[in-house]
N, C-alpha and C positions, 0 to 999 in steps of 0.2 A: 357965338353964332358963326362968326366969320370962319371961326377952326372947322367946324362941319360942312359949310359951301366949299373951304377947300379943299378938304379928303373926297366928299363928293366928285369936284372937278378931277381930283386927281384916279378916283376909280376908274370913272368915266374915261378917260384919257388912258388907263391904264387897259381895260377892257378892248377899248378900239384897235390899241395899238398892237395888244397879242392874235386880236381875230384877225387883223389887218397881215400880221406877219407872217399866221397859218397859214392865209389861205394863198401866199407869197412864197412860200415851202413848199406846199402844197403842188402847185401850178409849175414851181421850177424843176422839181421831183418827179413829178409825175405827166403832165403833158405830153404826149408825144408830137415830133418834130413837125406833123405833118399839119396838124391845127396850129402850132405853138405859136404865132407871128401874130396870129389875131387876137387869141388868149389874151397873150402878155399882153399887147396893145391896148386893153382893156381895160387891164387890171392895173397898168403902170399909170393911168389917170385917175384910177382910184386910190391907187397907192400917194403917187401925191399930193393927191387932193386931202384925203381922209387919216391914212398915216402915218404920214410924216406931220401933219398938224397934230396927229394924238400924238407921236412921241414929241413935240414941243411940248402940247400940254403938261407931258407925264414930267418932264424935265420943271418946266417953270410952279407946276405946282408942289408936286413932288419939294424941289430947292425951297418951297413958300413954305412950306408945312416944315421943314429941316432948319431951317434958318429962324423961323417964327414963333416955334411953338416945342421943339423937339431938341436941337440943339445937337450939334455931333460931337459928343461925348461916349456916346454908345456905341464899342465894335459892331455890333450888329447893325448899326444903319454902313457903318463902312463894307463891310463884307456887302449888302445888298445894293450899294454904289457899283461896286467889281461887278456885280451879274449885272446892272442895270447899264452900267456900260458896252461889257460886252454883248447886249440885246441891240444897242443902239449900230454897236459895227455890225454885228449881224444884219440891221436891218440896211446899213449904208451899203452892206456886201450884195445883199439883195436885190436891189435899187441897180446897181453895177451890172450883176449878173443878166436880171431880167434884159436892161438897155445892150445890151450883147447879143442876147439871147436872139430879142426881135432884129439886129441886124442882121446876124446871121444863126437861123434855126436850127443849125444842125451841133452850134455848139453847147459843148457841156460846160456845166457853171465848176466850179472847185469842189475839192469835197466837204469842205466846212459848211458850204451855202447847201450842199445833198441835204447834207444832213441839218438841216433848217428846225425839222418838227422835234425832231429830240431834244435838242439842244433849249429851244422854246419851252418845252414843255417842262424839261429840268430847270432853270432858272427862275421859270415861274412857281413851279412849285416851291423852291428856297427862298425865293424871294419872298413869297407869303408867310412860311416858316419862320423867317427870320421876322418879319414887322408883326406877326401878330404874337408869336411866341418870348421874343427879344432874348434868346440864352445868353447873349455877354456882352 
């Protein structure tokens, strides 16, 4: 029973923390300068608030369900560590970016943080690939 509250916890956590990051891609991409201070300002108290507690969640539960029940034995939970890592600096790049961004609006974030939604979208989709399919 306990194995299912934690996959649960961990979708959960998992879910918040992609929508969380889209619309964090989203807002840094697309925004233009002249709203952008108030935007961000926004969105940077929901980003703390909502996720960065989802990627803890994703992390602690994620580590609970790997350690508990899973066991890293299996290159495919390694391979899906590498993207779950790199979501996690993307999301720390973010975080950076935006606090910039609202100091001064007129600047532009790097191009790795541009490009936010692709990069999101490709990891997650491998990342699913990988935990439901498990090829190796």
């Amino acid at each position: 029973m306990l194995y299912f509250v934690l996959k649960t916890l961990h979708l959960i956590s998992d879910f918040l923390l992609i929508g969380g990051m889209l619309v964090n891609a989203f807002v840094i991409s697309m925004v233009p300068p002249t709203i952008r201070v108030g935007v961000i300002q926004s969105l940077r108290k929901y980003d703390r608030t909502v996720t960065t507690a989802a990627l803890a969640g994703a992390w602690i539960f994620g580590l609970w369900l790997a350690i508990g029940y899973v066991g890293f034995s299996g290159g495919w939970l390694h391979a899906k560590f590498v993207l779950v890592i790199l979501l996690s600096a993307l999301h720390g790049m973010q975080g950076a970016a935006m606090r910039k961004m609202a100091a001064d609006p007129k600047r532009d974030p790097n191009a790795f943080v541009r490009l936010g939604m692709p990069i999101i979208m490709i990891c997650l989709v491998l990342i699913v690939a990988l935990a439901v399919i498990k090829p190796f």
